[in-house]
C-alpha positions as CSV (number, residue, x, y, z in Angstrom):
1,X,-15.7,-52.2,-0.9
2,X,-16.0,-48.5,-2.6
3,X,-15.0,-47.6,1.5
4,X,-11.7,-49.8,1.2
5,X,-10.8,-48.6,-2.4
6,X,-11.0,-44.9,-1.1
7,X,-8.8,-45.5,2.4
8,X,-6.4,-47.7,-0.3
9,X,-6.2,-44.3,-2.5
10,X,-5.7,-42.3,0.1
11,X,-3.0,-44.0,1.8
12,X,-1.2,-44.2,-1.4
13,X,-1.3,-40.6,-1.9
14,X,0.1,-39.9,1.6
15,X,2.6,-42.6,0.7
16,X,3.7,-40.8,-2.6
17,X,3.8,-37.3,-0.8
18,X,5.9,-38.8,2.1
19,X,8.0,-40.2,-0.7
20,X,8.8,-37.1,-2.0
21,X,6.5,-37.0,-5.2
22,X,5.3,-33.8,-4.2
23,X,8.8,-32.1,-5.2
24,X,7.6,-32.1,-9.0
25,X,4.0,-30.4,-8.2
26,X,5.5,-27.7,-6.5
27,X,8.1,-27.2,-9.4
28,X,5.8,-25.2,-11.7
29,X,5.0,-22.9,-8.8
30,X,8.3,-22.4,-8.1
31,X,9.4,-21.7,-11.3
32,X,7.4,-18.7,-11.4
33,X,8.5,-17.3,-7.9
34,X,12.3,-17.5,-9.1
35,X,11.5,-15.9,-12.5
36,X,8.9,-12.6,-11.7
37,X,10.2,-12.3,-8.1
38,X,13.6,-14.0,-7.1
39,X,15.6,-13.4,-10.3
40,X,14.0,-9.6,-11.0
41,X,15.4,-8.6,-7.4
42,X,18.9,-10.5,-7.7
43,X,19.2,-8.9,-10.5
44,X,18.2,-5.1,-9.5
45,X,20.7,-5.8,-6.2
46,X,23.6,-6.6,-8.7
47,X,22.8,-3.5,-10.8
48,X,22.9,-0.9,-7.7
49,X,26.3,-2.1,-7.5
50,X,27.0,-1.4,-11.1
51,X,27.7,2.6,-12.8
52,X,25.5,0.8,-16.0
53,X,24.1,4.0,-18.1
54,X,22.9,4.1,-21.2
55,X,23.0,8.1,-21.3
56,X,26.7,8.0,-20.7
57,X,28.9,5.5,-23.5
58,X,31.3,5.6,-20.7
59,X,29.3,3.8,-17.9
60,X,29.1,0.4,-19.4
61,X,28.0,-1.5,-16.1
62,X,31.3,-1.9,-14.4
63,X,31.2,-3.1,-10.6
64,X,31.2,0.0,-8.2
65,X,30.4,-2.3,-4.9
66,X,28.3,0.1,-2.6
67,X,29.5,3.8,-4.3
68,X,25.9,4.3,-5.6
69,X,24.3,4.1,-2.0
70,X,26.9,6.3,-0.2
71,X,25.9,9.1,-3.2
72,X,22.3,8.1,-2.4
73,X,22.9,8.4,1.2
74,X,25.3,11.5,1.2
75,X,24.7,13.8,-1.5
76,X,21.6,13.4,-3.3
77,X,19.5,15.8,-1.5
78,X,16.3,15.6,-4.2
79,X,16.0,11.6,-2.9
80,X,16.0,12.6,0.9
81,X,13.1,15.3,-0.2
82,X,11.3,12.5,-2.6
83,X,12.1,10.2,1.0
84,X,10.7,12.4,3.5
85,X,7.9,13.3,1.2
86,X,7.0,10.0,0.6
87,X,6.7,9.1,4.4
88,X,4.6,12.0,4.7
89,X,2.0,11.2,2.0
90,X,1.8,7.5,3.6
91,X,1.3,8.7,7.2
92,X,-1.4,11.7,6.6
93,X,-2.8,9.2,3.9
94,X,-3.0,6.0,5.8
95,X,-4.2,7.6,9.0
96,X,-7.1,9.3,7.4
97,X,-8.4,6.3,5.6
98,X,-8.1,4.2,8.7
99,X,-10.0,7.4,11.2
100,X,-12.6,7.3,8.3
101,X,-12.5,3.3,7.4
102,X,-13.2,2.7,11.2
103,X,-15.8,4.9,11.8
104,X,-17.7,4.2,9.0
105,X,-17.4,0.5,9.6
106,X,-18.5,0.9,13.3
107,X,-21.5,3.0,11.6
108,X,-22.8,0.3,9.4
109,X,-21.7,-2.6,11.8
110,X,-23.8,-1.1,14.3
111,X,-27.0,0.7,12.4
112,X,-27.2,-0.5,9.1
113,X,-29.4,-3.5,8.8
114,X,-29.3,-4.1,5.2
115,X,-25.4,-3.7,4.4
116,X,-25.5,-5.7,1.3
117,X,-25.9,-2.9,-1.3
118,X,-24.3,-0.2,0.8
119,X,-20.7,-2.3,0.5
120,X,-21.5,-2.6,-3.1
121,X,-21.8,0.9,-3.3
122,X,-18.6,1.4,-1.3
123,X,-16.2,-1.2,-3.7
124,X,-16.5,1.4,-6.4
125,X,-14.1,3.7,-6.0
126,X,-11.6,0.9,-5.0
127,X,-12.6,-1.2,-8.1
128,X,-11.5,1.3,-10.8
129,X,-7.9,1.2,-11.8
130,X,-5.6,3.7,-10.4
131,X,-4.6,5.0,-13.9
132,X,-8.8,5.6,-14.6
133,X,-8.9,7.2,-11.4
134,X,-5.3,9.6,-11.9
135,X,-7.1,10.9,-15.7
136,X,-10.7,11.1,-14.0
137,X,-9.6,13.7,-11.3
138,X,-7.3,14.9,-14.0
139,X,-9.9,15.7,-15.9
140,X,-12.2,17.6,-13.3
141,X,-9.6,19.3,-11.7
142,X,-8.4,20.5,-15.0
143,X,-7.3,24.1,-15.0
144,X,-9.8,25.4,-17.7
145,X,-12.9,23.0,-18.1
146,X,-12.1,21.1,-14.7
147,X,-16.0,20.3,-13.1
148,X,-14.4,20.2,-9.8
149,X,-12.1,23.7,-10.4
150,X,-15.1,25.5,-11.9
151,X,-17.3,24.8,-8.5
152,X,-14.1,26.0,-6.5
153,X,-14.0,29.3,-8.3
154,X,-17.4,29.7,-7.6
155,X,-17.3,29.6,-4.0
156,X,-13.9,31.1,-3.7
157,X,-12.3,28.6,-3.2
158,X,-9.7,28.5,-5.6
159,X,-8.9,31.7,-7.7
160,X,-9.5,32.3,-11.4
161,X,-6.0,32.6,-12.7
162,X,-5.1,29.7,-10.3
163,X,-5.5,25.6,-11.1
164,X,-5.2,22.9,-8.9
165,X,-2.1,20.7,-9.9
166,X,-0.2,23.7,-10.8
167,X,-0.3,25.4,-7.1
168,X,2.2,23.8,-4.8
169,X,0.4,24.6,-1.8
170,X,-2.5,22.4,-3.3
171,X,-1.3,19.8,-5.2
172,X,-0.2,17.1,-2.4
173,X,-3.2,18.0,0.0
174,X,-5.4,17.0,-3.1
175,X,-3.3,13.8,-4.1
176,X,-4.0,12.3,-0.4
177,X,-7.5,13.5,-0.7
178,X,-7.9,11.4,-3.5
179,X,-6.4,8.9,-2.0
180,X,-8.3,8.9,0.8
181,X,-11.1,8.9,-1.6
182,X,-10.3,5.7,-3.3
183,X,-8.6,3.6,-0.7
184,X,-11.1,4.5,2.2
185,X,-14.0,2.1,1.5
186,X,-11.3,-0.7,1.5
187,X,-10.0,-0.3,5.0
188,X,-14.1,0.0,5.9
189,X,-14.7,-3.4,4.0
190,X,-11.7,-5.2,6.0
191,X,-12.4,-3.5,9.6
192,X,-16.2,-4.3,8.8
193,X,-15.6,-7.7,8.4
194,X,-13.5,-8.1,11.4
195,X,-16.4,-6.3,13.4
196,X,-19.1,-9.2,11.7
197,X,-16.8,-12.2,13.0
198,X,-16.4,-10.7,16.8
199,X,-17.5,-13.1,19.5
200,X,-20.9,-12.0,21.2
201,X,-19.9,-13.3,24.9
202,X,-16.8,-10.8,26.1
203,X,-19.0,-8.0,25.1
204,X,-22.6,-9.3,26.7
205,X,-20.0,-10.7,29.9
206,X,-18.6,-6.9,29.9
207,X,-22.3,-5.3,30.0
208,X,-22.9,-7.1,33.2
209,X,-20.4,-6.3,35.1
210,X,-21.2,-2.9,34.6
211,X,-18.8,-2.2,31.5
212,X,-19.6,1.3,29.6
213,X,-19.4,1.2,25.6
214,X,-15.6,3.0,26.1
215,X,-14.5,0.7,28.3
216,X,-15.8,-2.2,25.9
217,X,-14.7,-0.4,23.1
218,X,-10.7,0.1,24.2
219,X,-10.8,-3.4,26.5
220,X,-12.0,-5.5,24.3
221,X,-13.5,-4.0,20.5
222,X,-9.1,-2.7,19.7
223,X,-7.7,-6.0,21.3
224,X,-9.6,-8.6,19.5
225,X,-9.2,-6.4,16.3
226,X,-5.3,-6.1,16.5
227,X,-4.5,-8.1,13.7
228,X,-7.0,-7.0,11.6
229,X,-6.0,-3.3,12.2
230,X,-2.0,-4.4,11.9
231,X,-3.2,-6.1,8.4
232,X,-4.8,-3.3,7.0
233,X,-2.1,-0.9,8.0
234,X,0.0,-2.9,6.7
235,X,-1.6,-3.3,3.0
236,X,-2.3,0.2,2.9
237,X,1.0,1.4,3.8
238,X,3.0,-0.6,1.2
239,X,0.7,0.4,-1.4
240,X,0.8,3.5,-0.3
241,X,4.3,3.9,-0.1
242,X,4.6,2.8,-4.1
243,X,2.4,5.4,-4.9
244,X,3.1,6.1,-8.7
245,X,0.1,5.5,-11.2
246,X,-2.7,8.2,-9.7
247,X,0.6,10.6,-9.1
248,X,2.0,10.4,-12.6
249,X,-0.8,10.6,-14.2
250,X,-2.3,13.6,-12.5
251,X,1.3,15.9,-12.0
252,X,4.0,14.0,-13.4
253,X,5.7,15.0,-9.9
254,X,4.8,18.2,-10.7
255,X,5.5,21.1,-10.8
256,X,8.8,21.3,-10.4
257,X,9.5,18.5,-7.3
258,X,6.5,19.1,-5.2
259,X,4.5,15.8,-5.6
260,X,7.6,13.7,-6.8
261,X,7.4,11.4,-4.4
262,X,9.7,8.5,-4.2
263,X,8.4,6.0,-7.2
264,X,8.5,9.1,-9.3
265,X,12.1,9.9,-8.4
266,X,13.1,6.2,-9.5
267,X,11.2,6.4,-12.6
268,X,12.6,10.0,-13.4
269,X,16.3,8.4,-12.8
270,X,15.8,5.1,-14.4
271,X,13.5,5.8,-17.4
272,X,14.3,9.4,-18.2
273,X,18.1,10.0,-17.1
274,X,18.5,5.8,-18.1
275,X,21.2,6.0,-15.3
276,X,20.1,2.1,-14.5
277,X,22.6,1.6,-12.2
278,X,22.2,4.5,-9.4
279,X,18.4,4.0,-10.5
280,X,18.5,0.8,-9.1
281,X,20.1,1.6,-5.9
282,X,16.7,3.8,-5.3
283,X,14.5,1.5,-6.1
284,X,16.3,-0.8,-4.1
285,X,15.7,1.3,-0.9
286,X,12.1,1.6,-2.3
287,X,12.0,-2.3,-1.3
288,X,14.0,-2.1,2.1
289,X,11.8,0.3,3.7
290,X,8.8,-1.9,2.8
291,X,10.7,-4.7,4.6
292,X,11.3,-2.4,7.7
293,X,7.6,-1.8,7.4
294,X,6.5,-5.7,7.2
295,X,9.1,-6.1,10.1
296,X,7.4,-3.4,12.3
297,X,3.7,-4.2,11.8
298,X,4.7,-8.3,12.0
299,X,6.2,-7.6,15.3
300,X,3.3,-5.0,16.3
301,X,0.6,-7.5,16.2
302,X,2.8,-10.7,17.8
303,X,4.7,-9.3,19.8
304,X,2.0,-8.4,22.5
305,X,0.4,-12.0,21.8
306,X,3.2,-13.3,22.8
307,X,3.6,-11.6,25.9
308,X,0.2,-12.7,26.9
309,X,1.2,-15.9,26.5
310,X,4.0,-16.2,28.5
């Protein structure tokens, strides 16, 4: 009987779902998709194509259509330096943390018994929040009690009269150093975890027929790992690309333009000049190059499944 009564609920259920009582579950869920992500972007696209200011009386929001991206695109040569800049920090930074993530991953994967405590260990630096870790190296790499720039003077390093965050051929090589830092052990955690779930068989099949650890390695190791690689490229360069907290907090894009990379060029215009509208249009190209990045990685990883397939 308690069998029937559970087969009756459950056919009812599928009944009411079929039916279309699912619509009003899904309605709180939605809600909150069209207010924090569909309406906030709607309403940044509207604004690029507005002159809206609130440093100029003049500019009160009227409809400009696409005049703040051909300024963007033609004459604003301090975004194409923020730009390039930007895509420079995310390449150097991302391909560092993945070199290092791998290996390190590989390392423990392959000689650590106990990893328990050692991945502990490593989801420190990732745990903190970026704004703790922007005043932490702010603090050691301080120009005048600085732990870090009082070591470097020691050994020469750095000179006396010199600090970190105010010498421009420093300060970016250090930002992506922290980086790397911080974001490294993640990238280990994920390509660690794809190196725990690989199948036994290929591998023992490839040592019999006479398969070296390279050939294993670049055969079948990077193939079966494709999407976990394409996944945490992925993550990291988004993230990357948005850089703002650690940066802010450290230089303030600082000094002068040398580490204002692209999130601190659409704060400076939005928050500082309050020129909201062309501010918009740069954080709207903030988003389309993420797309472009999604799109790219997306098709990186299927596109070659695909293939295989057919």
């Amino acid at each position: 009987m308690a069998a029937m009564k559970t087969m009756n609920q459950q056919s009812r259920g599928r009944f009411l779902l079929d039916r279309g009582a699912s619509l009003p579950l899904m309605l709180p869920a939605t809600l909150l998709v069209v207010v924090f992500l569909v309406g906030p972007f709607y309403y940044m696209a509207y604004t690029a194509m507005t002159d809206l200011s609130f440093a100029n009386p003049d500019q009160k929001g009227a409809f400009v259509g696409l005049d703040n991206f051909r300024k963007l695109m033609r004459d604003d040569q301090i975004f194409w330096s923020s730009f390039w800049l930007t895509i420079r920090f995310v390449v150097v930074s991302v391909t560092i943390e993945f070199v290092l993530g791998f290996a390190l991953a590989w390392l423990i994967w392959r000689f650590i018994e106990r990893q328990r405590l050692l991945t502990t260990l490593l989801l420190v630096p990732m745990m903190l929040a970026p704004v703790a870790v922007g005043l932490i190296w702010r603090l050691l790499l301080q120009g005048d009690f600085g732990m870090v720039t009082y070591y470097l003077r020691k050994l020469g390093i750095l000179s006396q009269a010199s600090a970190v965050f105010s010498s421009p051929g420093l300060v970016m090589p250090t930002i992506i150093a922290i980086d790397v830092w911080q974001w490294t052990p993640f990238v280990t955690l994920i390509i660690l975890a794809g190196l725990m779930s690989l199948p036994k068989t290929p591998f023992e099949a490839a040592t019999m027929d006479g398969a070296g650890p390279w050939r294993q390695f670049v055969d079948i190791m990077l193939p079966l790992l494709r999407p976990i690689i394409a996944l945490v490229l992925l993550l990291r360069g988004i993230d990357a690309f948005k850089e703002f907290d650690k940066v802010f907090i450290m230089t303030g894009g600082g000094p002068g333009t040398v580490s204002e990379l692209l999130s601190i060029y659409a704060y400076r215009v939005n928050f500082k000049n309050w020129n909201l509208g062309y501010g918009a249009a740069v954080s709207f190209m903030v988003y389309l190059v993420v797309l472009i990045l999604c799109s790219i990685f997306y098709k990186a990883v299927y596109w070659k499944s695909s293939a295989e397939r057919q």
